[in-house]
matplotlib code that plots the C-alpha trace (Angstrom):
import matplotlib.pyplot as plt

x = [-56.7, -54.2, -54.0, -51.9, -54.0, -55.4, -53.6, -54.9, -53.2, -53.7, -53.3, -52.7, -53.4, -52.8, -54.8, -52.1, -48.7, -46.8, -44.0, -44.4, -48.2, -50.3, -51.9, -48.6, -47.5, -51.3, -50.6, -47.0, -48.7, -51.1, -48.2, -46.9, -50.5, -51.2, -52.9, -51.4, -51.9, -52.4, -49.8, -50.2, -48.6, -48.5, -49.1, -47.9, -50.0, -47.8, -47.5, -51.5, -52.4, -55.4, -58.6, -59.1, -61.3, -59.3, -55.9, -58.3, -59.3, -55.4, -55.1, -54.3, -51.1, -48.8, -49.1, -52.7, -52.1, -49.9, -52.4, -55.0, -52.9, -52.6, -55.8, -56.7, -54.3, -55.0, -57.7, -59.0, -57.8, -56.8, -57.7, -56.3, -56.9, -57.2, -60.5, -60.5, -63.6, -65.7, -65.3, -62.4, -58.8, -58.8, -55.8, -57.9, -60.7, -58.9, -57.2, -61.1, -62.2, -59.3, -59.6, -63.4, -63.1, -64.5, -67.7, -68.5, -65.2, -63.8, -61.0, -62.8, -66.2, -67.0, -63.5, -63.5, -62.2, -61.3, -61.1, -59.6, -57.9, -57.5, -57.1, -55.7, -59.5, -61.9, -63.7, -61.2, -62.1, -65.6, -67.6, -64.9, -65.3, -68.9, -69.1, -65.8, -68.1, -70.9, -68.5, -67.0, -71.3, -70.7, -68.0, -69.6, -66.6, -67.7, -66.5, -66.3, -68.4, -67.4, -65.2, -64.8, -61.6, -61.4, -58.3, -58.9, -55.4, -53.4, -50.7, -50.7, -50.0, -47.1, -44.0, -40.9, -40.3, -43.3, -44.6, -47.8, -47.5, -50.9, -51.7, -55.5, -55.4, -53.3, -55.6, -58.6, -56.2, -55.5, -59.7, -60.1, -57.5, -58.9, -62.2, -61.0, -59.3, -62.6, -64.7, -62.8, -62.4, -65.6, -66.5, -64.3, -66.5, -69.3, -66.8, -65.7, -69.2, -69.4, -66.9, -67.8, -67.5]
y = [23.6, 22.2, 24.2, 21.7, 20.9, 17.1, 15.5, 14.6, 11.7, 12.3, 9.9, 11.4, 9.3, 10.6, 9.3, 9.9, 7.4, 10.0, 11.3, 15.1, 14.8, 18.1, 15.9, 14.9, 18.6, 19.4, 17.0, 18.3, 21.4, 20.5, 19.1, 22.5, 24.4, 21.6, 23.4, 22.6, 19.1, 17.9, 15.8, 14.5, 11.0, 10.5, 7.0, 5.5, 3.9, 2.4, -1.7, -1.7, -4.2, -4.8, -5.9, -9.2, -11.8, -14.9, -12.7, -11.6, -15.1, -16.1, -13.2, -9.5, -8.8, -7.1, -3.8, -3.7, -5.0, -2.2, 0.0, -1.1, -0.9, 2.9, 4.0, 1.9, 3.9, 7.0, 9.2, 10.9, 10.5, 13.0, 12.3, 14.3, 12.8, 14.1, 13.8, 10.9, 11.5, 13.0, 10.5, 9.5, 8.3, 4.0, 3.7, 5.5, 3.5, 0.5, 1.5, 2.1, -1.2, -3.0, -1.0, -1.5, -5.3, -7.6, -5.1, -6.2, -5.1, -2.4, -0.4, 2.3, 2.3, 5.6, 7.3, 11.1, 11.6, 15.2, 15.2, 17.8, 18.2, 20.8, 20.3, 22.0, 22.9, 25.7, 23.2, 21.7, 18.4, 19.0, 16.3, 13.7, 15.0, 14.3, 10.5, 10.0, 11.0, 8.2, 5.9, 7.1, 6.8, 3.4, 2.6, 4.9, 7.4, 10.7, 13.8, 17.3, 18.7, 22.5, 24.1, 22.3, 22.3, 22.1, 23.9, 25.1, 25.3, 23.9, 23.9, 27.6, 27.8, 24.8, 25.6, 24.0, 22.6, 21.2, 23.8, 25.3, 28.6, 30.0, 31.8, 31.8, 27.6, 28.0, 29.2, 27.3, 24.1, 25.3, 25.7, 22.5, 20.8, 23.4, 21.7, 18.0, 18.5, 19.9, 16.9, 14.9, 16.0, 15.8, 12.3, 11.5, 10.7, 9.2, 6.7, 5.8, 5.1, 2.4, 0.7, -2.7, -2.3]
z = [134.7, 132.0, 129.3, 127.1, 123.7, 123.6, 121.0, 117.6, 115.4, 111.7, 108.5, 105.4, 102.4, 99.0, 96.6, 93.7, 93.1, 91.1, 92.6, 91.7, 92.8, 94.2, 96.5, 98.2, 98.6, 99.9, 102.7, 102.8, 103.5, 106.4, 107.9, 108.4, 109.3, 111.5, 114.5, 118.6, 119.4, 115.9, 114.2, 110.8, 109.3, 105.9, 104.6, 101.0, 98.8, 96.5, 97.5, 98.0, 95.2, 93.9, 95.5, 95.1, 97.4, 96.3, 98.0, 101.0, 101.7, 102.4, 104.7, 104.1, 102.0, 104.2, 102.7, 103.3, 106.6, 107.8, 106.1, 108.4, 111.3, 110.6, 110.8, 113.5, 115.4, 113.9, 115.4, 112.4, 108.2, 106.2, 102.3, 99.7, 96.0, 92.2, 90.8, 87.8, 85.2, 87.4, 90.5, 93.2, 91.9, 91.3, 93.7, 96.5, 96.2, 96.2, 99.4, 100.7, 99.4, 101.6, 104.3, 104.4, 105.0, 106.5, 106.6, 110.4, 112.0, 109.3, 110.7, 109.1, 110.8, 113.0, 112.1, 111.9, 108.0, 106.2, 102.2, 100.0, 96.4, 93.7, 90.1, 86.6, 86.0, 87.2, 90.1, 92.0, 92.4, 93.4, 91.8, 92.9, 96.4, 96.2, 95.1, 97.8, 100.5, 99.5, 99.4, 103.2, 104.3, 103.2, 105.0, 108.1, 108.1, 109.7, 107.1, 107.7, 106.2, 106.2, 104.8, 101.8, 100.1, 96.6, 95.1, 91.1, 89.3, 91.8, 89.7, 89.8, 93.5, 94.1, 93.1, 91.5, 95.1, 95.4, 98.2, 98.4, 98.0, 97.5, 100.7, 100.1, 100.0, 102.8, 105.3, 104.1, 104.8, 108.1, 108.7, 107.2, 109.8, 112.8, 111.9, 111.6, 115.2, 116.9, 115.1, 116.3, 119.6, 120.0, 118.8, 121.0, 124.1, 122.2, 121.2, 124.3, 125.8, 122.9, 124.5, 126.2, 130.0]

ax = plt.figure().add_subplot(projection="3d")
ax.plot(x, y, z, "-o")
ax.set_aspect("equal")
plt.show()
């Protein structure tokens, strides 16, 4: 028996355009704890414009369609995004809105998805984290749902470099990813017997 680990293909979207964000150098960080198998992508968000259905009807702008196009390849999503009054960050829920269209044949439908974030504040980004993962039921992603991370005062624990430096976060990133892998791992054959023969 093989003991070579299957392999799991992660995207990573950051909900956050600034340069210097936390959320980038969370994912940053995943890349490194990434357990045996697992290999994490990291996808920009910057050219996605604005939902609108007058654009959709022409066809999908190019950035949206390459945006698509990488997480229909992916096997499971990565989401790590500020919380914004109490709710998910605009440019990650107008990523969600594209990527949830058309509704019948969304790339998103049935994909394994992990969230995580951290804040300046005491809660992480808690209450963000919970209205993300209605809108994910919409769109029938399939979260973790344990362990949760939520990182208070992340800007405590990056450095000037941008590295996460806070071993504690650390290892619950490295849970959270150890946990994606096995979800998704285990979807896995229920998926496959929803294909047509």
């Amino acid at each position: 028996m093989s003991s070579q680990q299957p392999e799991v293909h992660v995207l990573g979207v950051v909900g956050s355009l600034r340069k210097g964000s936390y959320h980038r150098s969370l994912l940053r960080a995943a890349q490194e704890l990434s357990p045996v198998g697992m290999t994490i992508t990291i996808f920009d968000l910057t050219e996605i414009p604005l939902f609108n259905e007058d654009v959709e009807a022409r066809g999908d702008p190019g950035p949206v369609k390459a945006l698509k196009d990488a997480i229909q390849q992916a096997d499971a999503i990565l989401i790590s995004s500020p919380e914004y009054c109490y709710s998910v960050s605009g440019v990650l829920k107008n990523a969600l809105d594209w990527a949830s269209r058309p509704v019948d044949s969304s790339v998103l439908d049935g994909k394994p998805v992990a969230i995580m974030g951290g804040s300046t504040g005491n809660y992480g980004t808690t209450r963000g984290q919970m209205v993300l993962r209605q809108t994910l039921m919409y769109a029938n992603m399939l979260p973790v749902s344990d362990p949760q991370v939520a990182v208070p005062h992340v800007d405590e624990k990056i450095d000037d470099e941008g590295r996460l430096t806070d071993e504690s976060t650390r290892k619950y990133i490295q849970q959270l990813l150890e946990a994606l892998r096995e979800w998704t791992l285990r979807l896995r054959p229920c998926k496959s017997m929803l294909v047509e023969p």
